[in-house]
PADOVEX-332918 format. One record per residue: x, y, z of N, C-alpha, C in turn. Coordinates in steps of 0.2 Angstrom, whole numbers, plus 5000, padded with zeros to 4 digits. Last residue first. Example, Ala and Ser with C-alpha at 12.3 -4.5 7.8 and 13.67 -1.06 7.14 Angstrom:
# residues 2
506449895035506849955036506450005039;506649725039506249785039506649845039;
END
This chain:
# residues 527
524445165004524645115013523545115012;525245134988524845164993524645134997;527045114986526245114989525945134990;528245144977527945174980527345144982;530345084976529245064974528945094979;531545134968531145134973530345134970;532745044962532645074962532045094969;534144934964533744974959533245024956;535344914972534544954973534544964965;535844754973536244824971535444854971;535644604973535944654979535944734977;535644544960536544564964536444584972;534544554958534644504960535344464963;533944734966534144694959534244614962;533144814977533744774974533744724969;532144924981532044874976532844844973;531345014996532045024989532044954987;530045104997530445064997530845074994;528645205003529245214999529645145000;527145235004527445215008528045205002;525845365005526145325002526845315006;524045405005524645425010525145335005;523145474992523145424999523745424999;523445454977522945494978523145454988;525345424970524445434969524145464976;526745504962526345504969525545484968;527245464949526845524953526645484956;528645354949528145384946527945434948;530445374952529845354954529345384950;531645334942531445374944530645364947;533045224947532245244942531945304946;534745234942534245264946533545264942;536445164945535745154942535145204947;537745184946537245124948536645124946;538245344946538245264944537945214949;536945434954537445414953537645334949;535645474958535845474951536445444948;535045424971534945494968535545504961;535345304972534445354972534745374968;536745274972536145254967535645284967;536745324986537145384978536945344973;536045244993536045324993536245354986;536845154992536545114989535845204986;538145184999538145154992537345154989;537645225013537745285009537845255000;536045125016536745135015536945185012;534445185021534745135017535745145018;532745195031533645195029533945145025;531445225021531745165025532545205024;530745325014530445295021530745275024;531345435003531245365004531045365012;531045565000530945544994530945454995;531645655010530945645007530945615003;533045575010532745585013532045595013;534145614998533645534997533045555004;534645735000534445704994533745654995;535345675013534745745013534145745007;536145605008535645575011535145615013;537045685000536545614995536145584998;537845775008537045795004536745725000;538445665016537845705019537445725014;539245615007538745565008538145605012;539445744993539545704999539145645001;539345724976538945734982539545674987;540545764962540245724966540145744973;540445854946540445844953540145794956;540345804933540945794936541145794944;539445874928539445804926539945774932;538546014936538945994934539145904933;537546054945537246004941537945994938;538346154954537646104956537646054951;539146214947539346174951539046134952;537946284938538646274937538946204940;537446354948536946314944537546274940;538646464954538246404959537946344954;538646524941539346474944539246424950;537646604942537746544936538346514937;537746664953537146614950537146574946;538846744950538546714956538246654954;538246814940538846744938538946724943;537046874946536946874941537546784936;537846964957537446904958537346874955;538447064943539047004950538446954952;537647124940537947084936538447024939;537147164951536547134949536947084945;538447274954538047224961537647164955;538147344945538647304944538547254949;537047414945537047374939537647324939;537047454958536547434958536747384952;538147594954538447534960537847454958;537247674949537747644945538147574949;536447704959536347664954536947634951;537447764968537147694969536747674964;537547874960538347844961537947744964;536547934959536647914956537347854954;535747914975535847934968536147884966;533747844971534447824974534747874972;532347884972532547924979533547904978;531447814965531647784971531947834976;531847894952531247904955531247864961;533047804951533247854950532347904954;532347674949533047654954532947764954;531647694936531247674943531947694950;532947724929532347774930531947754936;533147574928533447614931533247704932;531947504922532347494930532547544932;530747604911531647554913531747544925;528947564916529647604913530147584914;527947464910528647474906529147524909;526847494918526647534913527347524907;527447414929527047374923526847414918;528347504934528547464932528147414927;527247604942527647614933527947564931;526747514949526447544945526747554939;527947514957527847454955527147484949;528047654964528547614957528347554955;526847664970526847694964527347674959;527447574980526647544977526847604969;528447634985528447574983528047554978;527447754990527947754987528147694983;526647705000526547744996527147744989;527547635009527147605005526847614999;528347755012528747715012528147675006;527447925012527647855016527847795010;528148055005527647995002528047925007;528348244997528548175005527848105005;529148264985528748274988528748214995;530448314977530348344984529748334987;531648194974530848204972530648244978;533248274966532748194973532148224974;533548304951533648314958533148264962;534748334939534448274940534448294948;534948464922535348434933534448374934;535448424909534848404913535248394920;535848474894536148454898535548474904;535748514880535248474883535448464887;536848594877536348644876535748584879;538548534879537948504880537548564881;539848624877539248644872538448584876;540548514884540548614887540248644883;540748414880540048434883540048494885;542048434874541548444871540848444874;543248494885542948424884542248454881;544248574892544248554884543748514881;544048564906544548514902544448514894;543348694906544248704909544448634905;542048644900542348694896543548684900;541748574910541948534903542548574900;541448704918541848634920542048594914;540348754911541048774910541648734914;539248644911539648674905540448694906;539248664925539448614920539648634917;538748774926539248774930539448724926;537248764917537848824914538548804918;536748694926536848654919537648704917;536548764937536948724940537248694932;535548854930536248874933536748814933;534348774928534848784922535448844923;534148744941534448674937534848714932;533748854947534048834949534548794943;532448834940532848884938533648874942;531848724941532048724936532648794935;531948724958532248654953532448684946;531048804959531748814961532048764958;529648734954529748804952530848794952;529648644965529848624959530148684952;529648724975529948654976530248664968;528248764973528748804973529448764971;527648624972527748664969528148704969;527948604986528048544981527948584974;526848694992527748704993527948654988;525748664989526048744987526848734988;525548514994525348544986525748594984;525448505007526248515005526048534998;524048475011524248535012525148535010;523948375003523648434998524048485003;524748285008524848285000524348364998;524048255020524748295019524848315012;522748215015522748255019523448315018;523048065010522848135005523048215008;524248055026523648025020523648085016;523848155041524148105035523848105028;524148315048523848295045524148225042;523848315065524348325060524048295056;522548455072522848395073523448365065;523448585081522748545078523148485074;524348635090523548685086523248655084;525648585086525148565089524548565090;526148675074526248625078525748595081;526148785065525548785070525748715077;527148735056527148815057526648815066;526948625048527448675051527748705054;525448635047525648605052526448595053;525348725035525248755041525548685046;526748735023526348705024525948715034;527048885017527348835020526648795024;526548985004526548925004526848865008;526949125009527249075008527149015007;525449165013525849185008526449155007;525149055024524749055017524949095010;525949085034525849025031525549015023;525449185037526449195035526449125029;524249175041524649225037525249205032;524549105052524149055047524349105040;525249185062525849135058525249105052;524049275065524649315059525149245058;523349185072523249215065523749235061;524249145083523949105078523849135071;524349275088524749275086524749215080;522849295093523049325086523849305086;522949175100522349185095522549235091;523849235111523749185106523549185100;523149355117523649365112523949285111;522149285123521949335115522549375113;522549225133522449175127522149235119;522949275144523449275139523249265132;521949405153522049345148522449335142;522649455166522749445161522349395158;521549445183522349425180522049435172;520749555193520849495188521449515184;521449655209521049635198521049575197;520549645224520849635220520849655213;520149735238520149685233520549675231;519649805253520049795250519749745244;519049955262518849905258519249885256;518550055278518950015275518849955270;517750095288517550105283518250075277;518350055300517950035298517350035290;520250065302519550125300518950055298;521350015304520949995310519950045310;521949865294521849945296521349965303;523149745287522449785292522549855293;523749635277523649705278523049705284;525149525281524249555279524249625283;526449445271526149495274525349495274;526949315263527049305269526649385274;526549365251526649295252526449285258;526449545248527149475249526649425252;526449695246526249645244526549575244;526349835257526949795252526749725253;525749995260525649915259526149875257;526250105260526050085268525750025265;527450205253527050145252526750105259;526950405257527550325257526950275255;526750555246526550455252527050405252;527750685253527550625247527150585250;528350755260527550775258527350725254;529550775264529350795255528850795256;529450745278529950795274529850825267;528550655278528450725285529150775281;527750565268528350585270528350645274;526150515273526550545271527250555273;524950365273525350415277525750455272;523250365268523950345266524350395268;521750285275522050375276522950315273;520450195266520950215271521350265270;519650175258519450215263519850205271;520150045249519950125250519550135253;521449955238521249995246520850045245;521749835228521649895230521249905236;523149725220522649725225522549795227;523649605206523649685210522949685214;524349465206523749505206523649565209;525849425197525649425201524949485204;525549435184525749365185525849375193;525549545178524849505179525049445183;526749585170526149625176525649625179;527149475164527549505169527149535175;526149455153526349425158526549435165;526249595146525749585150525749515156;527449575143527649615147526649595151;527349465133527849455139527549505142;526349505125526049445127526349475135;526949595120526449605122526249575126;527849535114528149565115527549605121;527149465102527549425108527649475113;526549575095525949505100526549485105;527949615088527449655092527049605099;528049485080528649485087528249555091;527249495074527149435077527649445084;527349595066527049605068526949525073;528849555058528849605063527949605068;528049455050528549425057528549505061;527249545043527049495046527549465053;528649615037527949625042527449625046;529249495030529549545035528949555042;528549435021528149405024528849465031;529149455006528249485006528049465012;530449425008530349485005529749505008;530649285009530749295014530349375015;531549234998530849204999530649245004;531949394989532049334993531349294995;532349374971531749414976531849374982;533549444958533149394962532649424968;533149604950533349574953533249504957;532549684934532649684940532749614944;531349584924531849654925531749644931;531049454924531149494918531449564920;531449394940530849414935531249454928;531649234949531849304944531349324942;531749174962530949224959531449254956;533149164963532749144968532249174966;534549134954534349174955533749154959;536249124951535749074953535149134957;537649174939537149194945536549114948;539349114938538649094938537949124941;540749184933540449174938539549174935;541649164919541549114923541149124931;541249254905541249244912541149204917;542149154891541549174894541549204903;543249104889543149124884542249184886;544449034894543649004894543049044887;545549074895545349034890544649024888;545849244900545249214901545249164895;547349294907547149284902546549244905;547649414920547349364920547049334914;548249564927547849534922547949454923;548949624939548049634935547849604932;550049594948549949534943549449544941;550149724954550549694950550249654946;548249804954548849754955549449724951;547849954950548049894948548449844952;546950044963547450034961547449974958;545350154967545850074964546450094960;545450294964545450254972545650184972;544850314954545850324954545750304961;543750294952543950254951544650264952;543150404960543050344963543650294959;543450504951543750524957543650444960;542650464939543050454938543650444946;541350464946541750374944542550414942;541250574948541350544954541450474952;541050624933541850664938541550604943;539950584930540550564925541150564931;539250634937539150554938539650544936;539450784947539250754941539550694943;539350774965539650804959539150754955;538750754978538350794974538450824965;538550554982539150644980538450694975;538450454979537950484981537950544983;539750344984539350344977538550404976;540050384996540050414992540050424985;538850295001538650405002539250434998;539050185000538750194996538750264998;541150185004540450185006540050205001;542650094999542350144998541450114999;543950065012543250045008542950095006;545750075006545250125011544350065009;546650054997546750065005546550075010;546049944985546049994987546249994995;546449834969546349854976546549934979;546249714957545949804960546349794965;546449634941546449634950546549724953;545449544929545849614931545549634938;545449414917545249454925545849484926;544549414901545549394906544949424912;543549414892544349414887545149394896;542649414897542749364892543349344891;542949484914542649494909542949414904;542749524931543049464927542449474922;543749594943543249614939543549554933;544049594960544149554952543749584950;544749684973544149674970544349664962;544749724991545149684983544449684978;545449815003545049814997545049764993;546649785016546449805012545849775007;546949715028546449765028546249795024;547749615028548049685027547649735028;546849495030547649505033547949585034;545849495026545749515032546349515035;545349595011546049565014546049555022;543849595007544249645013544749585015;543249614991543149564996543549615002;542049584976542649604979542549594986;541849534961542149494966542549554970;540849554947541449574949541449544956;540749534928540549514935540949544939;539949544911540649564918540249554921;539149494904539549534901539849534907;538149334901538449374904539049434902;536549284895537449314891537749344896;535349304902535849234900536349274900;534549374899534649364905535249324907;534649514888534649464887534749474895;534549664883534149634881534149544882;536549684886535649724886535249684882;536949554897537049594890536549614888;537349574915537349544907537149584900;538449564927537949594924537949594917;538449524945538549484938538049554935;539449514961538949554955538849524948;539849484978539949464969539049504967;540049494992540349494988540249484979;538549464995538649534995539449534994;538149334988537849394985538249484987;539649204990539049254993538949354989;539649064979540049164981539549164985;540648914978540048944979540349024983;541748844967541748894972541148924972;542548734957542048774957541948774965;544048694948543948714952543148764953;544448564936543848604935543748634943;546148534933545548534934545048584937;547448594929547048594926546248564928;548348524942548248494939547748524931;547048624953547648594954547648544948;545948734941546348704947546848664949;545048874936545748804934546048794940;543348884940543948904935544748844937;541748954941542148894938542848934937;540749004955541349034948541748974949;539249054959539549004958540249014952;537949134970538449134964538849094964;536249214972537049194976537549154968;534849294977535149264973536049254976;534149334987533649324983534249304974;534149285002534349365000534149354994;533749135004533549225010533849285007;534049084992533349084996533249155000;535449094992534949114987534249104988;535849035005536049095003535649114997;535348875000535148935006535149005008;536148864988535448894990535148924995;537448874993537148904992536548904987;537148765006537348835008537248875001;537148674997536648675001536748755004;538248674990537648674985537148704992;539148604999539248664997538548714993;538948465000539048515005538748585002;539148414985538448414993538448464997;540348484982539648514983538848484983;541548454983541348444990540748484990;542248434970542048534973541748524981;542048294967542748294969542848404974;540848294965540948284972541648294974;540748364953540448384959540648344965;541648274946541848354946541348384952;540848154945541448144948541748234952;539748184939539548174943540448194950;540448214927539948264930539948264939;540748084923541248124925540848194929;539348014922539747984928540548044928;537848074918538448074918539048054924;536547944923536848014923537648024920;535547924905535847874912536347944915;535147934892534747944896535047934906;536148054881536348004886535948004892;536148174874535648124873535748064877;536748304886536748284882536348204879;537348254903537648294897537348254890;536248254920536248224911536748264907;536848254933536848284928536648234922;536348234951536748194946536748264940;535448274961535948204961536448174956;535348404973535648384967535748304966;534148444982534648394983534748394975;532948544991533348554984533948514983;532348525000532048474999532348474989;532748625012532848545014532648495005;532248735006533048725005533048645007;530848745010531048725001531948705003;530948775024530848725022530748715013;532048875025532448795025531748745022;531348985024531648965021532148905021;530248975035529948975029530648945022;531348955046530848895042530548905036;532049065046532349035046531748955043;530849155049530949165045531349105040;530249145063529749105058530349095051;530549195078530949175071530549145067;530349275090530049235089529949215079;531449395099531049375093530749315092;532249495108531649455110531349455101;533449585113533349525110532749455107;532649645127532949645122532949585119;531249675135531149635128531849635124;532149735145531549675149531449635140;532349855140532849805143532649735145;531149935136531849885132532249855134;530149985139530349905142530949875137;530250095140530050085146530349995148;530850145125530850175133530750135139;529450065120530350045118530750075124;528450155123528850075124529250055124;529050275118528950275127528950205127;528750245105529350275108529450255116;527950125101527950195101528550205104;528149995088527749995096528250095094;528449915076527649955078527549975085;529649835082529349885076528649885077;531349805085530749785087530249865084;532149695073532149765076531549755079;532849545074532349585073532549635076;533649405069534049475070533549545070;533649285065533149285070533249365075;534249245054534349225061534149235065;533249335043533449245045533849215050;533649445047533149405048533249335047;534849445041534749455049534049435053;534649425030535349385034535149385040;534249535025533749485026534049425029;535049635030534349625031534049555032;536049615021536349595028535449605031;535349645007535649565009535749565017;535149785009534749725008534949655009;536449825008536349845016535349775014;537049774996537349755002536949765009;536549854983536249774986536549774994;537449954985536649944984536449924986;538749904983538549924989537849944990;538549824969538649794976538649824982;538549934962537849904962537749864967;539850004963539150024967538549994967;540549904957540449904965539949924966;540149894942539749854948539849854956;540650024941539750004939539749954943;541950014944541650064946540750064947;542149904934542349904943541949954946;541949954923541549924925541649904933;543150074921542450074921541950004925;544249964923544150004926543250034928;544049894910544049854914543749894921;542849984898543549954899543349914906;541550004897541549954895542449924897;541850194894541450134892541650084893;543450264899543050234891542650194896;543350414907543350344908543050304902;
END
């Protein structure tokens, strides 16, 4: 089998994806609340598994929704243009990935990475498609994280039940399929490595239509990865905190049954004679504890009591402990997690305990962002469009820390006298970016609004009705007058004096006719 051909790599990356697989459905399972029940002995499991089936107590699904709630895409910068890209923007929502973004990070959250592939859609546009990790593989060029070299895409035709599997290289995509799935035990054959790819790989068949020119010129599926590190694999959020939840579902699981055993009080007998069976010789039960029964005996040497009931509250207490745990190596804020345990925090208060997550937060932003940059890219790239090199290309996300309504306000009005632009303020506000751009034309429209009102208003040509010329005249004169003598006041032909300022004491208004009759103006007194 050559190196590097198509065949080969299908070979390399399925089995890296049967590897990964049984990790991914793990941690899938733990996030839906899918526990084994673990630290307890055999004979418990035995005794009370039908009474504890099912029985978990889920932290997992929060640790990782609470970073997932606060990962919101709003826009893109392509390139030295401070304001978002408006076609960017258009390609993402035309992919319906508001939606879609959210699932996959949530998928790259719990299992520790998930995937994205651009490629040509109805009309030549920019078709982009979130993967889940346990169908897709990406693997890149030695000594780099970036470069991708093949990826691969394989799935279970839920129609024919058959295998599929793309394998997408620089140069085209090359289609598989097989009759059967092949399991990781038989990547794990006794034979030589060479002889079991090759025996693996006659198991795929080419498809009529196998190949697939590549214009793009690069692998178009995108990893997104959740705690990369420099070698080896994204890391789930979820990874260093298992055995803590197994050991919480343990206390739960102890709490229940001591419940059960205690919930009603066991009561003891002695110095009494217990009958027997006359056939086996056994004892029969000669008390039976009910509501409605009493026991008597007729021996004076006869004692009865009681036990004391369970204290539940020391398996509280440690279960308290182990969530403060969960809490602490996850950075999830404890009043998430503790509810009601004490009291909520406000103010400074919330701001310090959200400090760890507001960072992670922001950690996933950056790594995240220069995936989502690369998915751009190659979107440009299908329409030919020269941003498909923006190397300054900026995802634009919504501020993940949490700040009451006042709090918030107050800080934009700050920056605003520091100078920063509007529109930045409008973007740190929380808008997107589809509403900002909405904001500048809204502004530009009120903006001739106002000058076509100030327009009409003072216009040379417009004439007041008799209602606004008496509105007009109304604080300004004491006595009624005529609507003629009205539209002299207030400017109209005929003549108007302006009255002087008002002096010091309460003033009395007249109007002042000429020796036609006509008003010429108004005399002010002081009374």
């Amino acid at each position: 089998m050559e190196p590097r051909s198509p065949i080969w790599w299908l070979t390399q990356l399925h089995r890296r994806l049967m590897v990964r697989a049984p990790r991914v459905r793990m941690y899938e399972e733990y996030y839906d609340g899918l526990h084994p029940l673990s630290f307890v002995t055999t004979e418990y499991r035995q005794e009370f598994a039908t009474m504890l089936r099912g029985v978990s107590d889920n932290w997992m699904a929060l640790v990782v929704d609470a970073v997932e709630e606060r990962l919101h895409v709003e826009g893109f910068r392509m390139g030295d243009d401070p304001a978002g890209d408006k076609d960017a923007w258009r390609i993402w929502q035309e992919n319906c990935l508001d939606a879609d973004s959210e699932m996959l990070h949530s998928t790259a959250l719990q299992t520790g990475s998930a995937f994205a592939m651009v490629w040509f859609g109805e009309d030549d546009q920019p078709e982009i498609t979130v993967e889940h990790p346990g169908q897709c593989f990406v693997a890149y060029e030695n000594g780099t994280q970036r470069k991708r070299a093949a990826a691969i895409k394989s799935w279970v035709d839920e129609w024919t039940g058959d295998v599929r599997a793309n394998v997408y290289l620089p140069d085209g995509i090359y289609k598989f399929q097989s009759k059967r799935a092949i399991t990781l035990d038989e990547y794990r054959t006794d034979s030589g490595r060479d002889r079991r790819l090759e025996v693996l790989g006659a198991m795929w068949k080419p498809l009529d239509d196998e190949y697939v020119d590549n214009p793009l010129g690069v692998v178009p599926i995108v990893e997104f990865r959740n705690r990369p590190r420099l070698l080896g694999e994204g890391r789930s959020e979820i990874a260093d905190v298992i055995s803590v939840q197994n050991q919480i579902n343990k206390l739960v699981c102890d709490m229940m049954v001591a419940a059960e055993f205690s919930a009603f009080k066991q009561r003891w007998a002695t110095g009494v004679e217990i009958p027997t069976d006359p056939v086996t010789g056994k004892p029969l039960q000669a008390y039976a504890s009910a509501v409605d029964r009493l026991w008597s005996v007729e021996s004076d040497t006869a004692r009865f009591g009681e036990f004391g009931e369970s204290n539940l509250g020391n398996y509280v207490a440690a279960l308290e402990n182990r969530v403060q745990s969960l809490a602490s190596r996850t950075r999830t804020p404890p009043h998430y997690l503790l509810g009601s345990s004490g009291s909520f925090p406000s103010g400074e208060s919330l701001k310090a305990t959200e400090t760890g997550l507001i960072a992670k937060c922001r950690s996933r932003h950056r790594h995240f962002g220069e995936s989502w940059e690369e998915v751009m890219r190659l979107a440009f790239a299908v329409l030919d469009d020269r941003r498909s090199e923006a190397r300054m290309a900026e995802t634009i996300w919504t501020d993940p820390e949490s700040r009451s309504e006042a709090e918030h306000t107050d800080s934009l009005l700050k920056k605003m006298s520091l100078g920063v632009p509007v529109r930045q303020l409008w973007e740190d506000a929380g808008y997107s970016q589809t509403q900002i751009d909405r904001f500048g034309d809204m502004l530009v429209a009120e903006a001739e609004q106002r000058e076509r009102i100030a327009a009409a208003d003072h216009g040379p040509e417009r004439e007041l009705s008799e209602a606004e010329l008496l509105a007009k005249l109304v604080p300004a004169v004491d006595v009624i007058v005529t609507p003629d003598e009205a539209r002299s006041i207030v400017g109209l032909p005929g003549g108007f004096v302006k009255p002087e300022a008002p002096k010091a004491g309460p003033v009395r208004r007249t109007v002042e006719r000429d020796a036609s009759g006509r008003v010429a103006g108004v005399v002010e007194q002081v009374v």
